[in-house]
ChimeraX commands (.cxc) that place a marker at each C-alpha (Angstrom):
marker #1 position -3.08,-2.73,1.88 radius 0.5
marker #1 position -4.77,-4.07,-1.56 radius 0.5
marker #1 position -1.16,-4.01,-3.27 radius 0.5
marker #1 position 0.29,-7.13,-0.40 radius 0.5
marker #1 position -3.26,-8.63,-0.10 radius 0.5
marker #1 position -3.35,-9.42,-3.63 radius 0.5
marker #1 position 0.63,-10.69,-3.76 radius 0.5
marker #1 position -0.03,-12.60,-0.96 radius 0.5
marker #1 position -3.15,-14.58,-2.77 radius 0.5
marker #1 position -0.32,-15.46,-5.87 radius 0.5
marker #1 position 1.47,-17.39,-3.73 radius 0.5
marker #1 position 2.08,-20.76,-5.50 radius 0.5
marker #1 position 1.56,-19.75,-8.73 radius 0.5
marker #1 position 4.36,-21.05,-10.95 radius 0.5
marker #1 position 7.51,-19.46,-11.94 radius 0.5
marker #1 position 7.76,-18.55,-15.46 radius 0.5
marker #1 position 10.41,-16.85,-17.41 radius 0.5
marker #1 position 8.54,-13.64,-19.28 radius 0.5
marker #1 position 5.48,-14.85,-17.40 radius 0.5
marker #1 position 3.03,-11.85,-16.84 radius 0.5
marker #1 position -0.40,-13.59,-15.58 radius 0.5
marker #1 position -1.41,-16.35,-13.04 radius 0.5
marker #1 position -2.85,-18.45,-15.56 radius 0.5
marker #1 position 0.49,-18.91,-17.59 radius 0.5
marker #1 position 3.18,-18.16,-14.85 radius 0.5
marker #1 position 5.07,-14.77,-13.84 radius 0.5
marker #1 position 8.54,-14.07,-13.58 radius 0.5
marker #1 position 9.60,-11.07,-10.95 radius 0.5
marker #1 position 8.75,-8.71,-12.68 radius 0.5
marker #1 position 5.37,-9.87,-13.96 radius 0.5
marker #1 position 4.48,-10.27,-10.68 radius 0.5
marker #1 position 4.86,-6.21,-9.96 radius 0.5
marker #1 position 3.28,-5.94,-13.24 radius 0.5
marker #1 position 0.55,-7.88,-12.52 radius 0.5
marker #1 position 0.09,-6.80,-9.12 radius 0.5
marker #1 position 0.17,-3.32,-9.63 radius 0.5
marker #1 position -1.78,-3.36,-12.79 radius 0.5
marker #1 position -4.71,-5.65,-11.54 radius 0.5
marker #1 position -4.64,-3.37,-7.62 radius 0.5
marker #1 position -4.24,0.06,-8.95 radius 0.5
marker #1 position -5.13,-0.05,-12.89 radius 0.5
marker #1 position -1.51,1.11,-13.68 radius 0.5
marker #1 position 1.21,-0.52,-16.54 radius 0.5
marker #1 position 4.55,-0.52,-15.48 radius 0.5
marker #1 position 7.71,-1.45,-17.09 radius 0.5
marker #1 position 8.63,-4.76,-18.08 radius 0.5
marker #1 position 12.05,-5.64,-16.38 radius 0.5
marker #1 position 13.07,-4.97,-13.11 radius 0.5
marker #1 position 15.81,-3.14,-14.02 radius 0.5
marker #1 position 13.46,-0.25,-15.91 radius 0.5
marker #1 position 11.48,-1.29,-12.94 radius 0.5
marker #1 position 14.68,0.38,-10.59 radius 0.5
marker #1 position 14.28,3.28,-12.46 radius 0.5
marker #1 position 11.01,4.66,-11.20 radius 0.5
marker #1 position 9.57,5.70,-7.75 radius 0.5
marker #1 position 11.84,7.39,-5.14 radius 0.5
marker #1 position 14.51,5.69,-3.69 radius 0.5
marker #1 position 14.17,3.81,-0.05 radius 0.5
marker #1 position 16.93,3.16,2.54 radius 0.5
marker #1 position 16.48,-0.45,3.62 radius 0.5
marker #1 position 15.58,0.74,7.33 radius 0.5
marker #1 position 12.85,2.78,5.73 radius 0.5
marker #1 position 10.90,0.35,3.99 radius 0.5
marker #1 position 7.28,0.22,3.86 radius 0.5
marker #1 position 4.64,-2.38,1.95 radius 0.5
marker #1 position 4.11,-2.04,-1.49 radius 0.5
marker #1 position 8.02,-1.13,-1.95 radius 0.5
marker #1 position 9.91,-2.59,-4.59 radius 0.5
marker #1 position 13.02,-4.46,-3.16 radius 0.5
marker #1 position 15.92,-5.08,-5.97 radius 0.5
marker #1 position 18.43,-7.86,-5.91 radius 0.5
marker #1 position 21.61,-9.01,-8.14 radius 0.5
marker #1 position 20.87,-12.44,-8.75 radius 0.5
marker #1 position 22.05,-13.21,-12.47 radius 0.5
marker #1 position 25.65,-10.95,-12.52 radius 0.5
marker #1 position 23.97,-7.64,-13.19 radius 0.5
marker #1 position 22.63,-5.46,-10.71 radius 0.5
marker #1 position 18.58,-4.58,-10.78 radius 0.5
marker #1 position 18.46,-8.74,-12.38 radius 0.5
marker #1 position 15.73,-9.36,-9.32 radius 0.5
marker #1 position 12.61,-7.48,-8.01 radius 0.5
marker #1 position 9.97,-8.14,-5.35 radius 0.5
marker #1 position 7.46,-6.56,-3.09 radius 0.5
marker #1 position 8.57,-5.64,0.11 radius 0.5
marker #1 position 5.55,-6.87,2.77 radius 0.5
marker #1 position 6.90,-5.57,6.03 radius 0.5
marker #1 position 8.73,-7.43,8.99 radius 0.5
marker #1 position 12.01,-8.32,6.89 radius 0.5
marker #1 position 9.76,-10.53,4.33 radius 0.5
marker #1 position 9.05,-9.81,0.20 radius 0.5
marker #1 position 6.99,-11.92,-2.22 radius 0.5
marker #1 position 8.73,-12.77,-5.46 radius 0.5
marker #1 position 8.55,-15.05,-8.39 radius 0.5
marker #1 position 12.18,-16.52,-7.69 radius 0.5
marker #1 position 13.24,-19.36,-10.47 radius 0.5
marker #1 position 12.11,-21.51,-13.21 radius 0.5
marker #1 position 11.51,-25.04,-11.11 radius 0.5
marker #1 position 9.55,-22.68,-8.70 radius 0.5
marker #1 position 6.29,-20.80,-7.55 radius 0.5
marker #1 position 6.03,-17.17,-6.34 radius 0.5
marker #1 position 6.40,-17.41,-2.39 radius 0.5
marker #1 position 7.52,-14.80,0.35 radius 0.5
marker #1 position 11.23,-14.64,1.06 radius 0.5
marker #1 position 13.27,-13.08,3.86 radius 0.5
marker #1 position 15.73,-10.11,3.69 radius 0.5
marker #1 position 17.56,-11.08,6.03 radius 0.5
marker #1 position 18.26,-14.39,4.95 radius 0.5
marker #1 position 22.41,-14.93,3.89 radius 0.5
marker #1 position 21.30,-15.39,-0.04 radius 0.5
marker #1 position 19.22,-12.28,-0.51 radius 0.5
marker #1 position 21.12,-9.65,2.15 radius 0.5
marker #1 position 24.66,-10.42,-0.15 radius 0.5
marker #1 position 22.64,-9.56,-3.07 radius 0.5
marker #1 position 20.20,-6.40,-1.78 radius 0.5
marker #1 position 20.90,-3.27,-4.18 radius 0.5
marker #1 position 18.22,-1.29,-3.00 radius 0.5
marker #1 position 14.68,-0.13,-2.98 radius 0.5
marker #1 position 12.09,1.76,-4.88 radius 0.5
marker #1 position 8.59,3.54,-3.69 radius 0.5
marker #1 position 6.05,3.83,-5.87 radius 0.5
marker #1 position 3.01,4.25,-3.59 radius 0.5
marker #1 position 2.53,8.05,-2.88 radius 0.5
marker #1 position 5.03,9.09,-5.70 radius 0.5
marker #1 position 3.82,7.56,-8.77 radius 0.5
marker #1 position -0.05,10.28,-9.35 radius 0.5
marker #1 position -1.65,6.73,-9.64 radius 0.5
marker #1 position -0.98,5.49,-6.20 radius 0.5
marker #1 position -1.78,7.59,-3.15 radius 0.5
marker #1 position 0.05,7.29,-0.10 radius 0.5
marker #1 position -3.11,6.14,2.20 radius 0.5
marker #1 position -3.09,3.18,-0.21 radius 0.5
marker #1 position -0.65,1.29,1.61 radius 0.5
marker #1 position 0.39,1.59,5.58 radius 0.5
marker #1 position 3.60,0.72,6.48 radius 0.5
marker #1 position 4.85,-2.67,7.61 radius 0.5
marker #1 position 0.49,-3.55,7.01 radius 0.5
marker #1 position 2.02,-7.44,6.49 radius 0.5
marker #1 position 4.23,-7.98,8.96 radius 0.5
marker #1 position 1.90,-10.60,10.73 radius 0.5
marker #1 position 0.38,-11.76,7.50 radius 0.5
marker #1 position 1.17,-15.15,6.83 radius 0.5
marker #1 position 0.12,-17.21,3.49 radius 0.5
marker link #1:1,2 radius 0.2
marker link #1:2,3 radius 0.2
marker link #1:3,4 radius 0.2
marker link #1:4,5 radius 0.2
marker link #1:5,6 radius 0.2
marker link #1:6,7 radius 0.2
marker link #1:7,8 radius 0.2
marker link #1:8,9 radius 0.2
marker link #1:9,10 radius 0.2
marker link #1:10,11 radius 0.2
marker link #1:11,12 radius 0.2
marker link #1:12,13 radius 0.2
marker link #1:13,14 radius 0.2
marker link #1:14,15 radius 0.2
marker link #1:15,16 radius 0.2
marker link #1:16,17 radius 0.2
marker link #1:17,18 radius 0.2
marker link #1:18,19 radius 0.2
marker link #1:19,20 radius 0.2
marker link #1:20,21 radius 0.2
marker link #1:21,22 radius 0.2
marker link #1:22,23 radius 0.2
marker link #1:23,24 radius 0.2
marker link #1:24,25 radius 0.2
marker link #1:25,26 radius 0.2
marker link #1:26,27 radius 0.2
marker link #1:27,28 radius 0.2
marker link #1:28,29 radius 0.2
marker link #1:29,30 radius 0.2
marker link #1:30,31 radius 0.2
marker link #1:31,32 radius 0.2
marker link #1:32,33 radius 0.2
marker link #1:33,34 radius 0.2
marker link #1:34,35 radius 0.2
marker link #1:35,36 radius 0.2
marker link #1:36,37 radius 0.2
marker link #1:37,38 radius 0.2
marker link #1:38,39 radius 0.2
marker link #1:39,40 radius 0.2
marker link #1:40,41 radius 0.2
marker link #1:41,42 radius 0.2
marker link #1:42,43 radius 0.2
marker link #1:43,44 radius 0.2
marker link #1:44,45 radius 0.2
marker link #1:45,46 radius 0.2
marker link #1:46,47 radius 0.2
marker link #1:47,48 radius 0.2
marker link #1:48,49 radius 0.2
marker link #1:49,50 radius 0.2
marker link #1:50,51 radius 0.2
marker link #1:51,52 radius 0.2
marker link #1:52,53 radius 0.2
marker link #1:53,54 radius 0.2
marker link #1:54,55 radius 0.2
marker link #1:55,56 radius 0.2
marker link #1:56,57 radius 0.2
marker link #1:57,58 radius 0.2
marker link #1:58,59 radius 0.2
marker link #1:59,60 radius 0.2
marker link #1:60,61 radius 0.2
marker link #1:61,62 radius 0.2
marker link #1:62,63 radius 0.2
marker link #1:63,64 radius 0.2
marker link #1:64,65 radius 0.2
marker link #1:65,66 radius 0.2
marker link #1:66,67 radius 0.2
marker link #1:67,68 radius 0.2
marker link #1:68,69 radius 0.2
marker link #1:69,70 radius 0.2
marker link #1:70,71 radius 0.2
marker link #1:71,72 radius 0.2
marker link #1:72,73 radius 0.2
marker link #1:73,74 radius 0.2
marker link #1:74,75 radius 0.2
marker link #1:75,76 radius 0.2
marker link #1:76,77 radius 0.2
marker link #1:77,78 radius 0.2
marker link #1:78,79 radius 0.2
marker link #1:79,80 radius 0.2
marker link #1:80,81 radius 0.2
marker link #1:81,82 radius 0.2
marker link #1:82,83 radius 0.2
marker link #1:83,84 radius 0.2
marker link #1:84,85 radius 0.2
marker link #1:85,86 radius 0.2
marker link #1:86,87 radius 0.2
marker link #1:87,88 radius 0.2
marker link #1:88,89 radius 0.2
marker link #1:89,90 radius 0.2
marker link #1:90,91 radius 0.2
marker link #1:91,92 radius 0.2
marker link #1:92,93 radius 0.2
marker link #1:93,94 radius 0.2
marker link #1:94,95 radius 0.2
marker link #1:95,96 radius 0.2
marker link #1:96,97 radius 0.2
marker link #1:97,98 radius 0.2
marker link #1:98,99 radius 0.2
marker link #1:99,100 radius 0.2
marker link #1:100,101 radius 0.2
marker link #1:101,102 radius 0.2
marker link #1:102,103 radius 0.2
marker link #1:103,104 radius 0.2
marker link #1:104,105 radius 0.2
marker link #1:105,106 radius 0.2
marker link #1:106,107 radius 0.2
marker link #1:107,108 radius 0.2
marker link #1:108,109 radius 0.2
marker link #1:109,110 radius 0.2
marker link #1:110,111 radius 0.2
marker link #1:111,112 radius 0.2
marker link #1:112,113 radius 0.2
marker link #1:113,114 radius 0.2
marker link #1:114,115 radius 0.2
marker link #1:115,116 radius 0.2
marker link #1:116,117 radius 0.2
marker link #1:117,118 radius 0.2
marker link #1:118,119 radius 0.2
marker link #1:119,120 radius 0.2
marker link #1:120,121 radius 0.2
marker link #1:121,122 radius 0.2
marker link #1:122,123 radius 0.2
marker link #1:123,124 radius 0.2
marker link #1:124,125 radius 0.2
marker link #1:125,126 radius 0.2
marker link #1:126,127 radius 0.2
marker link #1:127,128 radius 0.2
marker link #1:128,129 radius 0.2
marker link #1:129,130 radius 0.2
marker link #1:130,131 radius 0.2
marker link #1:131,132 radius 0.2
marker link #1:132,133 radius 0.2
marker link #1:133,134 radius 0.2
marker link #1:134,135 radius 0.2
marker link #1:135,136 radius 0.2
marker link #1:136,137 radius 0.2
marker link #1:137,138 radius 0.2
marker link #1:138,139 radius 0.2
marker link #1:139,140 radius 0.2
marker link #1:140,141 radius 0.2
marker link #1:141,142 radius 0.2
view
């Protein structure tokens, strides 16, 4: 529940390449770094695609809150990660020109691209499985 409460309060904060904090901008990544770092006091890897690496692996009809979601969206798979909130909807750090916001899976742009998901809540010592409840966002609206 902490984990998408404290995404959701980052919405609007501007997109910037190699961006790990609030203050100076995040990139996707930064995001789950920040997110996960400043919720459950853990350091994760830097780019989404060491970020693919970790965790179990989750079946899109299986995901919970707090999952990683991974997308090709520069040529390469893994090039895209955000945080899967329940209902269909993630919050990412998209573009330069942009701000994190909350996008849907389902949408033509991001279902062509999906390449899978990761869990790291209940896997990862750090992060207990009573930590987030599944699909805890799917009314939560920024």
């Amino acid at each position: 529940q902490d984990l998408v409460i404290y995404a959701l309060g980052l919405v609007g904060v501007r997109y910037r390449y190699g961006g790990e904090t609030p203050e100076g901008g995040l990139d996707c990544s930064g995001l789950v770094r920040h997110v996960f770092g400043q919720v459950a006091g853990i350091a994760l890897p830097r780019t989404s695609k060491e970020l693919a690496r970790i965790g179990e692996p989750v079946v899109r009809t299986d995901l919970r809150a707090g999952d990683l979601v991974f997308f090709n969206t520069r040529g390469f798979a893994y090039s895209h990660v955000g945080i899967f909130l329940g209902d269909g909807r993630f919050v990412q750090a998209p573009s330069r020109g942009s701000a994190v916001a909350i996008a849907d899976l389902g949408n033509g742009y991001w279902s062509k691209r999906y390449n899978g998901a990761r869990r790291l809540v209940g896997v990862l010592p750090e992060l207990p499985a009573d930590d987030v409840p599944p699909a805890l966002a799917a009314s939560a609206t920024p």
